[in-house]
C-alpha positions in Angstrom: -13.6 19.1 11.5 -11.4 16.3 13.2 -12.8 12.6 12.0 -13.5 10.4 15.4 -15.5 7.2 16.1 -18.8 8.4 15.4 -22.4 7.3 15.0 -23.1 5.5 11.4 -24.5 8.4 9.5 -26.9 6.1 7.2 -25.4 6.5 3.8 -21.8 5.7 2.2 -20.4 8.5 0.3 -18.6 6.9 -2.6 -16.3 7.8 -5.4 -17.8 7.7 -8.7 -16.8 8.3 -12.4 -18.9 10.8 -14.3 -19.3 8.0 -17.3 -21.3 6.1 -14.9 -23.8 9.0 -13.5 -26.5 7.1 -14.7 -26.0 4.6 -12.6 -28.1 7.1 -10.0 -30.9 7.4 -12.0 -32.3 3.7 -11.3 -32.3 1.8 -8.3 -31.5 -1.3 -10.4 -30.1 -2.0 -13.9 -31.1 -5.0 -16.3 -28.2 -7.6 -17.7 -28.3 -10.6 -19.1 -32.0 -10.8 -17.5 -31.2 -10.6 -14.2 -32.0 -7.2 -12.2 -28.2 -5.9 -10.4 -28.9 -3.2 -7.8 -26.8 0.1 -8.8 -25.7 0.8 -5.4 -23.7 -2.1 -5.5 -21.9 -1.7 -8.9 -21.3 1.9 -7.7 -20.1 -0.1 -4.5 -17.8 -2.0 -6.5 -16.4 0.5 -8.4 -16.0 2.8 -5.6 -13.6 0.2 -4.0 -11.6 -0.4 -7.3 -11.1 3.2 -7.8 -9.4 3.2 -4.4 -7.2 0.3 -4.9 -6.0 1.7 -8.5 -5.6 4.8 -6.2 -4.1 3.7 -3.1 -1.4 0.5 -5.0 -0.5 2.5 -7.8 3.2 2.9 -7.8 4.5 6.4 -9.0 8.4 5.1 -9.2 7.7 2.4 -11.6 4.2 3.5 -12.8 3.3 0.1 -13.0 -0.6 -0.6 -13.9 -2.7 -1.7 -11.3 -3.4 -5.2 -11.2 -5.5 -6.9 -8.6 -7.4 -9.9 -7.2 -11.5 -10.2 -6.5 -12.0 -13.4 -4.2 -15.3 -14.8 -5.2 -15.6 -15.7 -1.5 -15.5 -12.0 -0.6 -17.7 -10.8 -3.6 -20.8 -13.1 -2.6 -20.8 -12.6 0.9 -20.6 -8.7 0.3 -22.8 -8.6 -3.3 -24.8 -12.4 -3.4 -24.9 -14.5 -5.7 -25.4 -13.2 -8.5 -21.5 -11.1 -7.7 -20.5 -12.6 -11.3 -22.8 -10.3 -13.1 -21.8 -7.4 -11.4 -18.6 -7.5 -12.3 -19.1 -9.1 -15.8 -21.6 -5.8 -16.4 -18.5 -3.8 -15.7 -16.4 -5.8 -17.7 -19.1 -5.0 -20.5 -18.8 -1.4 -19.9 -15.1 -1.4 -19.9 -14.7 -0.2 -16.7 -12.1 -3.4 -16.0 -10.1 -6.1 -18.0 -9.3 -9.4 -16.9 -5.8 -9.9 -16.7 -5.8 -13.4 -15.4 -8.2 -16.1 -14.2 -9.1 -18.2 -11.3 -7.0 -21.1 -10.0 -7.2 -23.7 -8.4 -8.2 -22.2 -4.8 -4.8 -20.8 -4.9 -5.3 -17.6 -7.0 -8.3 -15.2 -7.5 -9.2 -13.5 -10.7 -6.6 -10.7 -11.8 -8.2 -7.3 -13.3 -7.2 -4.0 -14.0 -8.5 -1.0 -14.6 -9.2 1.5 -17.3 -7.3 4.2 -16.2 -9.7 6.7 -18.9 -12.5 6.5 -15.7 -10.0 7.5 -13.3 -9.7 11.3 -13.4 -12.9 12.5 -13.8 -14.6 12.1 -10.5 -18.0 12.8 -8.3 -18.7 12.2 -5.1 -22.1 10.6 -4.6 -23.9 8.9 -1.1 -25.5 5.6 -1.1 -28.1 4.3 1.0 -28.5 0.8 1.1 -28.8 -1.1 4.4 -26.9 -4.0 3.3 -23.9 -2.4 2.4 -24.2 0.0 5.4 -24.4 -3.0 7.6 -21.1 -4.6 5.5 -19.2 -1.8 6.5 -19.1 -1.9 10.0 -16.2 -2.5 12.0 -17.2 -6.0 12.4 -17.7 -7.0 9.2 -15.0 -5.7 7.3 -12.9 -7.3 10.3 -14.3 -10.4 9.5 -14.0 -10.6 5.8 -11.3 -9.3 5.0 -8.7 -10.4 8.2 -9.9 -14.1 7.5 -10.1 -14.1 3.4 -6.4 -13.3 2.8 -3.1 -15.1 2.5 -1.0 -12.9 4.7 2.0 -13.5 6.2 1.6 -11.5 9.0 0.3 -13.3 11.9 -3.4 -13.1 12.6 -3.4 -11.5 16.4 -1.4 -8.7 15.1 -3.2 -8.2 12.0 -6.4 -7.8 14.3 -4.2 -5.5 16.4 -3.5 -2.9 13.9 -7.3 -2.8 12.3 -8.2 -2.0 16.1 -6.3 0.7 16.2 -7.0 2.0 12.7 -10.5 3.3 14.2 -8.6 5.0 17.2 -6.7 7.6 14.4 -8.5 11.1 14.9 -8.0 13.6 11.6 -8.3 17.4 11.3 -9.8 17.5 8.1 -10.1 21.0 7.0 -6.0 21.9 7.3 -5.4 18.7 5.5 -7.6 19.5 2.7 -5.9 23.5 2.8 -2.3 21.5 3.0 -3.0 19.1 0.1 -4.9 22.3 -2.1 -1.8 24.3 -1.5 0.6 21.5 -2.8 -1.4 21.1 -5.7 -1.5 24.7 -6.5 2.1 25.0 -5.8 2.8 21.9 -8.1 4.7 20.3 -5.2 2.6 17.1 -5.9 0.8 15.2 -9.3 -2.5 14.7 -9.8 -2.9 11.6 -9.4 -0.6 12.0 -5.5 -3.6 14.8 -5.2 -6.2 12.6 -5.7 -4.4 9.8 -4.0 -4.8 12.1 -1.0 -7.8 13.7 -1.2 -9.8 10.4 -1.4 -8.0 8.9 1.4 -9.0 12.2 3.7 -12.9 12.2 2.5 -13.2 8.6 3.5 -11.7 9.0 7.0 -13.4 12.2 7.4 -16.6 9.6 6.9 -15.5 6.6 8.9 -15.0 4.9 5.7 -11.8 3.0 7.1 -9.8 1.2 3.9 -7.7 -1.8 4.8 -6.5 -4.8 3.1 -3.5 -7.5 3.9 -1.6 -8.2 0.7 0.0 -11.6 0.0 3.5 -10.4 0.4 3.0 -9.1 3.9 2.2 -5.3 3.7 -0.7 -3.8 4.9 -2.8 -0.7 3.0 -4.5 1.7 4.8 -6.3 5.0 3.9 -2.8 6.3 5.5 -0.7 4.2 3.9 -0.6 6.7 0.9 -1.2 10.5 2.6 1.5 12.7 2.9 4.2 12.6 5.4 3.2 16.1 6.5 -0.1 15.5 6.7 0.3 12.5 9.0 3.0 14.2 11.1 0.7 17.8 11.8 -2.8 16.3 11.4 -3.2 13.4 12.8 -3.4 12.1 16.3 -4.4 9.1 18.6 -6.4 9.6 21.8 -5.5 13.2 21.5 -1.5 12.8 21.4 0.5 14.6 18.5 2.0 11.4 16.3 5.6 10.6 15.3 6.8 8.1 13.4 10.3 5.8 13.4 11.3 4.1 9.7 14.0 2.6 7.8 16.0 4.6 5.5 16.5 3.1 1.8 14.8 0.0 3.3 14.5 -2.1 0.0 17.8 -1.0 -0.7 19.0 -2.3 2.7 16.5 -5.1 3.0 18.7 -6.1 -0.5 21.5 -6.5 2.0 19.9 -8.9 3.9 18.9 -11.3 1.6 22.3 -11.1 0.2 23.9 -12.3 3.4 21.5 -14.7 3.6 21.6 -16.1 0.0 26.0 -15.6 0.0 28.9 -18.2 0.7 30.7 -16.2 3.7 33.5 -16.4 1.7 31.8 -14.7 -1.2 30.6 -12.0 1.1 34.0 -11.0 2.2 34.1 -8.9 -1.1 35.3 -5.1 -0.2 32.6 -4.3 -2.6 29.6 -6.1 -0.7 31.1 -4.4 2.4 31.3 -1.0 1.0 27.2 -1.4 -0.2 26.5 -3.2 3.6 27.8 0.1 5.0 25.9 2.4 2.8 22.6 1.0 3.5 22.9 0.9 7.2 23.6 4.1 7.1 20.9 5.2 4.9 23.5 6.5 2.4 22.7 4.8 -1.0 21.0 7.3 -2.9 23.8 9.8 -2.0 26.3 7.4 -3.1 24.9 6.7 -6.4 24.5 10.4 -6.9 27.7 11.2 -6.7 29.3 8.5 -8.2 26.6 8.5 -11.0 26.6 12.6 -11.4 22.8 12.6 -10.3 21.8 16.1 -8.8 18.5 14.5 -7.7 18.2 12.0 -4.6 14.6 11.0 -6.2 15.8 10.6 -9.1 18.4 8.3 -7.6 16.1 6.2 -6.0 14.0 6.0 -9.0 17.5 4.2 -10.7 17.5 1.9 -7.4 13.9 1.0 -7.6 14.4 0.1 -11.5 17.4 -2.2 -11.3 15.4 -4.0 -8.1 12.1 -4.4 -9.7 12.2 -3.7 -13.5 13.3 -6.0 -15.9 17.0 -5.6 -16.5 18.9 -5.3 -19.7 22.3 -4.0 -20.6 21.1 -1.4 -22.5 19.1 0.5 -20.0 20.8 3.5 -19.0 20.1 3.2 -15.2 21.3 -0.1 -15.1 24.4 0.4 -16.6 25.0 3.5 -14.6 24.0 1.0 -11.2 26.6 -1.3 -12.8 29.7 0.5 -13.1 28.9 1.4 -8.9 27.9 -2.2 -7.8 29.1 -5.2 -10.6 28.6 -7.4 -7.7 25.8 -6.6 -6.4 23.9 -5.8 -9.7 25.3 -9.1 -10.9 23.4 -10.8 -7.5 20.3 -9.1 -8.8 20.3 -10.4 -12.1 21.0 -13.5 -11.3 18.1 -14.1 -8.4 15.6 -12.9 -11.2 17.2 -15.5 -13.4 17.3 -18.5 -11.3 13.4 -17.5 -9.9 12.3 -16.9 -13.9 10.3 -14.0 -12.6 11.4 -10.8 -12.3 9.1 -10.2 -10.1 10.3 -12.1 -7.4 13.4 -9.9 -6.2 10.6 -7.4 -4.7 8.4 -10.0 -3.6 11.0 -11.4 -1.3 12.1 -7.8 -0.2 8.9 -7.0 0.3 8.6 -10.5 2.7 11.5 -9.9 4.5 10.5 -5.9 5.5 7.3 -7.8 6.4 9.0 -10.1 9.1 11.1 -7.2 10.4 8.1 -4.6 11.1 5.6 -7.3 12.2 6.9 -10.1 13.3 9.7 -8.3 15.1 9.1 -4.4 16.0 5.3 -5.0 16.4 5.0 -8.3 18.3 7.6 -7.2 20.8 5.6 -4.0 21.2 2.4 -5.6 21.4 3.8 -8.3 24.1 5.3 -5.6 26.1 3.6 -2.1 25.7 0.2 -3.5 24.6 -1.4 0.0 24.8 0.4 1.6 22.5 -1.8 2.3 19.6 0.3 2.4 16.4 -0.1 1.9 12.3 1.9 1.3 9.5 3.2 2.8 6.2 5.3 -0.1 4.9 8.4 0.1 6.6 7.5 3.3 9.0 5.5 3.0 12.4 3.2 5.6 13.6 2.2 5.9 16.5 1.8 8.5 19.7 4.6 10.6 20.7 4.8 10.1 24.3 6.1 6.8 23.2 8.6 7.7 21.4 11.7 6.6 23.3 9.7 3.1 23.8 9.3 2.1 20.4 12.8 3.7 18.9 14.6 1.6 21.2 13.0 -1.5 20.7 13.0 -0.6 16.7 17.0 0.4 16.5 17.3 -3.2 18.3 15.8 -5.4 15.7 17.4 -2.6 13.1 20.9 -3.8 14.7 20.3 -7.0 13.9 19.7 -7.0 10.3 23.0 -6.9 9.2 25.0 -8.1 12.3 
């Protein structure tokens, strides 16, 4: 079966926990005296699930935290959104991590990750959602109710084209089942996957515009080989164009940016430039750090960039007695920011402006037809364009570090 533009079907299939199967017994619940329909906490929690699923960062396995915009709740749920999601506060379901602010931050909450495995696959029939699931809508809400950095005609641009992404769902599903089998992949990269193919199979397009400029997609997260052998727009075969070690290299840049030039004359900083615009890191710290394992060796890169650093981490010192400089850079932006956090916000921010603000507004000013998405720092997009978009990419690559 290959997924297409279709004709709404009438129902949403949705992802369910099997705690919450009662939730199909009753067309509404009771709480705190008011009546909450149950399609629409199954709603809810059908759309967490898929954020835990679709952020969650194997590296790092950092929890899942993220925001719910009141504005967004009520428009999609009513008015009475706060009891729907206190009810699954009550049942555990999800914590609050932080609260409102000020306009400038929505609630924080993450989820219990004991609801997370054990899944069912249920349809729901309600008219309201149906209708709040349109193209239209979910343009609307949720292209308007962010804080992106990415500029709003492009965001629009690359929602557009999500819907033009045709899937041949059967030998994706065979693929995926034989990595599991194989135990080529986790679980959780299983399920990851295997949600993300049900949904697009149903024209249940996921998207969402983060504050640090990356977009998520039901593609964002399935497997390179999936994407490259099953996917296609408007009929073509796909291909894609990325950076190698991008945070890595995207490190690079904000070090020239943030360095004295007389501090970056430093055969040291020169040695690292070169690496990462060559895509050679990871090799180098594998053999300068005895590391058999390229994953493994970006796993040590990842933990120095976004962890919190100490000197008695073992990946740390092992990154320190390659780079002192640059590890030294590091631990100092994290210091002078008080947040550790805000080395891969910035990294994140400047891959942001490089793929959108660069690769795809030239494209879209001069080869608006080409339909193309994103996963992070890779394009994809049709192959008869390859030699278009590679050049124009390799271009703006050029001038990162010029």
């Amino acid at each position: 079966m290959v997924y297409k533009k279709t004709i709404d079907k009438g129902y949403l299939y949705q992802f369910l926990p099997e705690n919450f199967q009662y939730l199909l017994k009753e067309k509404k619940v009771q709480y705190k005296d008011k009546n909450l329909k149950t399609d629409y906490l199954i709603n809810i929690i059908h759309e967490m699930m898929l954020k835990y699923y679709f952020y969650r960062d194997d590296v790092l396995e950092k929890e899942i935290h993220f925001n719910l915009w009141s504005k967004l709740l009520r428009d999609k749920y009513g008015h009475l959104y706060n009891y729907y999601i206190d009810y699954l506060k009550s049942k555990d379901f999800i914590f609050l991590v932080s609260d409102y602010y000020g306009g400038k931050k929505a609630r924080t909450y993450r989820l219990n990750r004991q609801f997370v495995t054990h899944i069912i696959r249920i349809k729901i029939y309600d008219k309201v959602l149906l209708k709040k699931h349109s193209i239209d809508y979910l343009k609307k809400s949720y292209l308007n109710y962010n804080n992106s950095p990415i500029p709003m005609d492009i965001r629009g641009k690359l929602v557009d084209d999500l819907f033009d992404v045709e899937i041949d769902e059967e030998n994706s599903l065979k693929l995926l089942k034989e990595l599991k089998d194989s135990k080529e992949i986790t679980f959780v990269k299983y399920m990851k996957n295997k949600m993300s193919l049900e949904n697009l199979t149903d024209r249940n397009i996921f998207f969402k515009f983060d504050e640090y400029g990356r977009m998520h997609t039901n593609f964002t997260i399935l497997k390179r080989e999936i994407r490259k052998n099953f996917l296609t727009i408007d009929g073509q075969p796909l291909t894609e164009v990325d950076l190698s070690n991008s945070q890595p290299l995207f490190l690079a840049v904000l070090i020239k940016q943030e360095l004295t030039p007389s501090k970056l004359i430093n055969p040291e900083i020169t040695r690292y430039f070169n690496l990462v615009d060559n895509g050679l890191i990871y090799e180098e710290l594998m053999n300068k750090c005895d590391i058999e394992d390229r994953d493994e060796a970006k796993i040590m890169m990842y933990k120095v960039l976004f962890g919190i650093n100490g000197d008695s981490a073992r990946y740390n010192k092992m990154f320190y007695k390659v780079f002192p400089t640059i590890y030294d850079f590091i631990l100092n932006y994290k210091k002078d920011k008080k947040n550790y956090k805000s080395l891969s916000y910035k990294l994140q921010n400047l891959e942001s402006n490089f793929i959108y603000e660069q690769v795809i507004k030239h494209i879209i000013e001069s080869n608006p037809e080409i339909k193309i998405f994103t996963v992070h720092d890779s394009l994809c997009f049709p192959l008869k364009y390859k030699d278009t978009v590679t050049t124009i990419f390799n271009y703006y690559k050029r001038n990162l570090l010029s």
